[in-house]
C-alpha positions in Angstrom: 0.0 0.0 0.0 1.3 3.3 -0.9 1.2 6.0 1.6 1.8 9.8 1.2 1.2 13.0 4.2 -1.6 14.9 4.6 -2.1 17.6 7.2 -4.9 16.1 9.9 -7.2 18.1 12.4 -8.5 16.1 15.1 -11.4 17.9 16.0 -12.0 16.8 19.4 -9.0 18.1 20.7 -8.3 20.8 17.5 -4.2 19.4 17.2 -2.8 19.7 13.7 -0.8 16.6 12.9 1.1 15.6 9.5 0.1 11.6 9.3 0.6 8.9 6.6 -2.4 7.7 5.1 -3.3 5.6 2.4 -3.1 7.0 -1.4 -6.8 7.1 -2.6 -7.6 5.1 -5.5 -9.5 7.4 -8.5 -13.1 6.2 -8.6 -15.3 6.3 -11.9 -15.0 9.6 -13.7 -12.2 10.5 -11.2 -9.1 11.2 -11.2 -5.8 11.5 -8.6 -3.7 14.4 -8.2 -0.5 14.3 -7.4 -0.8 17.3 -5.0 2.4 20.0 -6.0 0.9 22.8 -3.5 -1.7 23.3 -1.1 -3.1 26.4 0.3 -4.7 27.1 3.6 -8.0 29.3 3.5 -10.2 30.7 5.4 -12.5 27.9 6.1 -9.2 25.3 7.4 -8.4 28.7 10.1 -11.6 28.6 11.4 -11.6 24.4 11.8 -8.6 24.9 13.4 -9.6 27.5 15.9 -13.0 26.1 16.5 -15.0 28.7 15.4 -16.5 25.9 12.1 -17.6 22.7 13.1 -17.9 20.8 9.9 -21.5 19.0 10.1 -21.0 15.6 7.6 -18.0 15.0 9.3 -18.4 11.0 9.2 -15.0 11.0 11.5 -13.5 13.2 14.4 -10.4 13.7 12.2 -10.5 15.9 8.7 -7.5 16.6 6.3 -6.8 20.3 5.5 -5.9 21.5 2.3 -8.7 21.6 -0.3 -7.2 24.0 -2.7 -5.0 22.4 -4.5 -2.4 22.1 -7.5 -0.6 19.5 -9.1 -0.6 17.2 -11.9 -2.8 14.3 -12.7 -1.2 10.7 -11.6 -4.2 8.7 -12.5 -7.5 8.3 -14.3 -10.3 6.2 -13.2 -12.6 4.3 -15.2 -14.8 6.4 -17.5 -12.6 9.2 -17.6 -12.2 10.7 -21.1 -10.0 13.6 -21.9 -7.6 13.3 -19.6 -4.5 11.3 -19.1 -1.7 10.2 -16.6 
């Protein structure tokens, strides 16, 4: 299994950790990004500091970092127009 680091907020207790986690696999009509840059907004400060509580949070921990860039690594099936 190939791993890679993501930035995680444990909610409970609101401590920033950088983990290994499994690499996501590309569903259909997905596709993976190998993540070059990664900012932080607005919406990451306030998990961190409490003031946003996200509500379909299916787990107490969330990884930060939504706005990405990079390059694609791999397509999924169904995916048309793009390639690895």
């Amino acid at each position: 299994m190939q791993l890679m680091q993501a930035a995680r907020l444990h909610i409970p207790s609101r401590t920033l950790t950088v983990e290994e986690v499994p690499v996501p696999a590309p569903g259909p009509g997905q596709v993976l990004v190998k993540v070059e840059a990664a900012g932080v907004c607005l919406s990451d400060v306030h998990l961190i500091d409490g003031t946003l509580t996200p509500v379909h949070l299916q787990r107490d921990t969330v990884t930060l970092g939504h706005e990405v860039s990079g390059t694609i690594a791999e397509c999924g099936p169904d995916v048309t127009g793009w390639t690895a």
